[in-house]
C-alpha positions in Angstrom: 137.4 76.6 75.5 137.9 78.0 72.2 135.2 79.3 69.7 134.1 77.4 66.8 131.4 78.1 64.5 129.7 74.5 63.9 128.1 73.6 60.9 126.5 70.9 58.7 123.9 70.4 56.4 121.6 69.6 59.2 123.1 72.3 62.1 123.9 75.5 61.8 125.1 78.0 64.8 126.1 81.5 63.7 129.1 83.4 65.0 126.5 84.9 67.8 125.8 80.9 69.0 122.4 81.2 67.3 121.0 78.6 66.3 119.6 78.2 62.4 116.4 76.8 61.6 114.9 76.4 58.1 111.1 75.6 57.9 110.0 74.8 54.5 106.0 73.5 55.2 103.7 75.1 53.6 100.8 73.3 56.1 99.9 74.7 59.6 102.2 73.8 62.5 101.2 71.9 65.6 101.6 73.8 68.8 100.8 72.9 72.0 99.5 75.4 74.2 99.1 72.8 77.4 102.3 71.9 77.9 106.1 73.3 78.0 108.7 71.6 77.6 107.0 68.5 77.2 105.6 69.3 80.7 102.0 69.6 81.3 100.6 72.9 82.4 97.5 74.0 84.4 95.3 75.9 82.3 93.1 78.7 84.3 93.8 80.9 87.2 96.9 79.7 89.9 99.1 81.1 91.8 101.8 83.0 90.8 104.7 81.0 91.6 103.2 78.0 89.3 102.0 81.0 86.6 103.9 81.5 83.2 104.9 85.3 83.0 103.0 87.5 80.7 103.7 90.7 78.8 100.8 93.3 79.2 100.3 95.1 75.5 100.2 99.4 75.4 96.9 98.9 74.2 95.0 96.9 77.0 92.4 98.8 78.2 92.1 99.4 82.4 92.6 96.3 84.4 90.8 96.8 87.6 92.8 96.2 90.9 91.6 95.6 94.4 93.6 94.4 97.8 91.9 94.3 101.5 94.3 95.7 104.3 92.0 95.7 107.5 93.2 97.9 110.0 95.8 100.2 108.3 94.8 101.6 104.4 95.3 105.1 105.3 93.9 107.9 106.8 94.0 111.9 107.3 93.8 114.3 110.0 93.4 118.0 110.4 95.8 119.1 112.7 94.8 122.8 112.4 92.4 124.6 110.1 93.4 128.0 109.3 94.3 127.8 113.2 95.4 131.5 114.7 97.8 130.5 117.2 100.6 132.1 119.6 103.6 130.7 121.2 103.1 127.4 123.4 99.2 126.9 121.4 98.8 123.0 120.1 97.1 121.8 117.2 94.4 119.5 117.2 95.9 116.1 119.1 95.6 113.2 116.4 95.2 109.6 117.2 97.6 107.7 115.5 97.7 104.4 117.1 97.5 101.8 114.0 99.8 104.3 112.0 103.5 103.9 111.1 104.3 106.7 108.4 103.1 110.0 109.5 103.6 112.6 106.9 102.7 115.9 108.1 102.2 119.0 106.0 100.3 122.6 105.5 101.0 126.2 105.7 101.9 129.3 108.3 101.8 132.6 108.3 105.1 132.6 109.9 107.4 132.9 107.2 110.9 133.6 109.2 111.6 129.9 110.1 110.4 129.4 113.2 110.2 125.9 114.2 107.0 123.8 114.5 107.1 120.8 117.2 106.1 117.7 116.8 104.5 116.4 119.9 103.4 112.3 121.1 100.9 111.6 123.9 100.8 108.1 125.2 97.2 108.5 125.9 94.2 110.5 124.8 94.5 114.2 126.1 97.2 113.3 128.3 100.9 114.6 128.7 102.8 115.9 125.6 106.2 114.8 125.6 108.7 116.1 122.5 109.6 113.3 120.1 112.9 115.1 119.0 111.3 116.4 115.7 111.1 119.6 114.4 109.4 121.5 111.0 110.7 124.8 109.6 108.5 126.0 106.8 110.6 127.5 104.1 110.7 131.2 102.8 107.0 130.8 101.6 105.2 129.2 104.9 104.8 125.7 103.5 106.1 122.4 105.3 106.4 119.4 105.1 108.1 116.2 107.4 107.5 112.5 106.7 107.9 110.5 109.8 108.8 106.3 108.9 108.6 103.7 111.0 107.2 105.8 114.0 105.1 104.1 117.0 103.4 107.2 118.7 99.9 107.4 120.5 98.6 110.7 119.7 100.3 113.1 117.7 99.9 116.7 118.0 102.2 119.9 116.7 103.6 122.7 119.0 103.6 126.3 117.8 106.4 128.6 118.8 105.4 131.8 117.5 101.9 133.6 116.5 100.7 132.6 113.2 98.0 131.2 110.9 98.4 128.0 110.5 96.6 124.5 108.2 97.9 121.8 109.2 97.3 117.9 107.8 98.3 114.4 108.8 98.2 111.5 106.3 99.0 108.1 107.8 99.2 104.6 107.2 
């Protein structure tokens, strides 16, 4: 296929293949807002796969937002509240049943990187059992671990040395 410019007195494509168009009417022209294409429309709220997209403007003011999630829209937990603990002490057990992204975070007095154990119970109070995770707070005593995609019970954090520790669970 080779590239030709086309023209005539009543076409006119440009070297970037655009098309053209003089208007010379000085009166108002007819648009139809109900139809595209020559395809009728429906006018009012639809769904979205039968909606024509739109472009939001800087300047629109707030639009409000709501969605309804039943069981799972997020919750938090205190695992320990300025907790003073020792070696083999547990946080506050957690029930996380409906969650499945735990992100778990806080401080310790323990600043040498010790690390913190992340327990799972399959019911209330009962046996811990290690779920192969681990937290070592940095130089400062924070930490932080974000657990995806998890399906634990009860969730509660082992303590390996003597410290002060806060302690929080967010999950959804």
């Amino acid at each position: 296929m080779s590239n030709r410019i086309v023209s005539n007195s009543s076409f006119a494509v440009n070297s970037n293949y655009e098309q053209i168009v003089s208007i010379n009417n000085t009166s108002a022209i007819s648009q139809n807002l109900a139809e595209v294409g020559g395809t009728a429309i429906a006018l009012g709220q639809t769904s979205g796969a039968a909606s024509l997209p739109v472009v939001i403007a800087s300047d629109q003011g707030a639009i409000s937002v709501s969605f309804t999630n039943a069981d799972n829209s997020g919750s938090e937990g205190n695992l320990s509240n300025s907790q003073s603990v020792v070696s083999g002490d547990n946080s506050t057990e957690l029930d996380v049943r409906k969650a499945r992204n735990i992100t778990i975070t806080g401080t310790t007095t323990d600043t040498s990187g010790n690390p913190i154990n992340i327990n799972a119970a399959h019911t209330a109070l009962g046996s811990k059992y290690p779920i192969n995770y681990s937290i070592y707070p940095d130089a400062n005593g924070y930490f932080y671990e974000k657990l995806e995609n998890i399906a634990i019970n009860y969730l509660t954090l082992e303590y390996n040395v003597s410290a002060t520790v806060t302690a929080t669970a967010l999950f959804n």
